[in-house]
Structures are given as structure tokens and as C-alpha cells.
C-alpha positions as CSV (number, residue, x, y, z in Angstrom):
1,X,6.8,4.5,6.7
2,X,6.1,0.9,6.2
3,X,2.7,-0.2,4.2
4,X,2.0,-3.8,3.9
5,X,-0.1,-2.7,1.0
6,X,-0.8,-0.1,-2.2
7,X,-3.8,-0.6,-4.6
8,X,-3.7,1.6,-7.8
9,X,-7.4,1.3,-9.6
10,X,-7.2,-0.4,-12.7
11,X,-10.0,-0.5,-15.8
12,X,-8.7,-4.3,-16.1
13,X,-8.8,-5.3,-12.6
14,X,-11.7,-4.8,-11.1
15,X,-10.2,-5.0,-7.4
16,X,-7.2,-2.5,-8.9
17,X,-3.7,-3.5,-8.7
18,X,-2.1,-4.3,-5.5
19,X,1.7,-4.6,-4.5
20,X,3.2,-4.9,-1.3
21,X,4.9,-4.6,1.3
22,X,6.4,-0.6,0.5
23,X,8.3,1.5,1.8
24,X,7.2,5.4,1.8
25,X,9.8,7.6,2.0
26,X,10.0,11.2,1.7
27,X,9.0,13.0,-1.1
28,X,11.1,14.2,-3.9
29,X,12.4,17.1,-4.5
30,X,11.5,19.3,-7.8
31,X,8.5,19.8,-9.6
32,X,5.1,17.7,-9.8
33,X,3.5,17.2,-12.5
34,X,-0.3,16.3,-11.2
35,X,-1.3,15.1,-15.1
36,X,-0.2,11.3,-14.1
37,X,-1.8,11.4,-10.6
38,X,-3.6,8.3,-9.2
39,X,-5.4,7.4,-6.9
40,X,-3.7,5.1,-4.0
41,X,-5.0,2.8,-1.2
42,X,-2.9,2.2,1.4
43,X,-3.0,-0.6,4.0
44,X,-0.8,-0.1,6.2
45,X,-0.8,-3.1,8.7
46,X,-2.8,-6.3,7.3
47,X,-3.1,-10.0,7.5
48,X,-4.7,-12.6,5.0
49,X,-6.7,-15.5,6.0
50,X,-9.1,-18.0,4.7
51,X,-9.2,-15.7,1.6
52,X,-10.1,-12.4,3.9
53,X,-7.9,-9.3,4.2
54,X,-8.5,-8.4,7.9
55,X,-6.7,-4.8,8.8
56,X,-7.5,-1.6,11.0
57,X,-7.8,1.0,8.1
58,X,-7.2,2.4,5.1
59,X,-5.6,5.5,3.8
60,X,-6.8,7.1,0.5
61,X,-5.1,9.8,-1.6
62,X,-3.6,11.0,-4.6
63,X,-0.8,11.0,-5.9
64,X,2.2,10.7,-8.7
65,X,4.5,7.6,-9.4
66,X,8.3,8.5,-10.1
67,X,10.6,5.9,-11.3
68,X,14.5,6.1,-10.4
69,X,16.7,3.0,-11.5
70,X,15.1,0.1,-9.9
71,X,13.1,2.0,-7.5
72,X,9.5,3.2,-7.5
73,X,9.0,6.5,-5.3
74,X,5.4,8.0,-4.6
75,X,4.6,11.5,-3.8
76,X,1.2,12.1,-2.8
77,X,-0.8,15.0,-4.1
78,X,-3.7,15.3,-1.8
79,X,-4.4,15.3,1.4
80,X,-5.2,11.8,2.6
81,X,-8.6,10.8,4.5
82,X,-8.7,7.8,6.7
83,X,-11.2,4.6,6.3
84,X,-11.8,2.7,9.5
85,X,-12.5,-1.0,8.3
86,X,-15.6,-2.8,9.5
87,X,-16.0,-3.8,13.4
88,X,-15.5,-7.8,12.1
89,X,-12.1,-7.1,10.3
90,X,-10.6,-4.9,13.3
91,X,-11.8,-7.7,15.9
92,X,-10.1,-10.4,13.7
93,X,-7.2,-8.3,12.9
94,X,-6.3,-8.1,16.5
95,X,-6.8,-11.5,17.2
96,X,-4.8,-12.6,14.2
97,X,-2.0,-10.8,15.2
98,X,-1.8,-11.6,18.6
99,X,-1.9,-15.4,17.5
100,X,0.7,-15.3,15.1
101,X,4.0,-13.6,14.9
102,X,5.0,-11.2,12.9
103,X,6.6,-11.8,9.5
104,X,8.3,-9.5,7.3
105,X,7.4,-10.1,3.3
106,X,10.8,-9.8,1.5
107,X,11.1,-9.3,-2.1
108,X,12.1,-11.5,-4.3
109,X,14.8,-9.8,-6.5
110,X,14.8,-10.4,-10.2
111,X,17.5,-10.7,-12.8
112,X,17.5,-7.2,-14.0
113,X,18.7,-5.8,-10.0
114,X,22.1,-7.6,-10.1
């Protein structure tokens, strides 16, 4: 599953941390240990502009961060409830996107993946 974005709360950031555009994939096999769980917003379609995020919903769960080589893999925890946005950001989410194509975020690779 595609997510254009994941916001982690944060005690510095007031808004939390968000990264984006992720990949989900399936989750891992072994144990969990729930002592490092989180909890995760994800968007998974949304636009920015004029400063607005405009999207359909949000999921929110739990869940634990695993790190393998140069990849980050999440496995949620909890179930996961869904929060319809506001009529104003659906309305302009559809009209966003049916004015402007669609654009895949690519990222930029650093130093340390070659």
C-alpha cells in the first residue's frame, strides 16, 4: 500500500514528524515487541496547496518501527480507525486532483545507499 504520508507525534514538534511518500508492505515475521510502539497517522492520498493539506482521510493506529539496512518497515499493533477529513478538504481534494495530474514524490537517495 502506497501512503503519501506518516506522522509520528513528537514532544519537539508540535504537528509530530512527518515523512512521505511510503510504502507499506507486509508485516514481518517473528516477534513484536509492543515497548517501542507509536502512534502513526496515515494519509494516504493528499495534495498541498496555498499552505493547506487537502485529503479524504486519515488512518490512525499503533504500531512498531523496524529497521533493516536502509529500509524502515512498520508493523502496526492495533487495529486502525478511520478519520473522515472535513467537508472543505474532501471538496477541494477532489477538485485538486481532477485539475492537476498526478505526480509521483521520488526520493532523493543520499550518500550512505550507494
Amino acid at each position: 500500500m502506497d501512503v503519501d504520508e506518516m506522522t509520528v507525534p513528537s514532544p519537539d514538534l508540535p504537528a509530530g514528524l512527518s515523512f512521505g511518500p511510503v510504502t507499506l508492505e507486509s508485516a514481518m515475521e517473528g516477534a513484536v515487541d509492543t515497548r517501542d510502539e507509536l502512534p502513526v497517522t496515515l494519509t494516504p492520498r493528499c495534495r498541498q496547496f496555498l499552505g493547506v493539506r487537502w485529503y479524504l482521510e486519515e488512518y490512525q493506529t499503533r504500531g512498531v518501527f523496524h529497521l533493516k539496512r536502509d529500509q524502515v518497515f512498520f508493523t502496526p499493533t492495533a487495529a486502525v480507525s478511520i478519520k473522515r477529513a472535513v467537508w472543505w478538504r474532501r471538496v477541494g481534494y477532489r477538485l485538486f486532483t481532477c485539475l492537476t495530474p498526478r505526480t509521483r514524490r521520488h526520493r532523493e537517495h543520499a550518500a550512505l545507499d550507494r
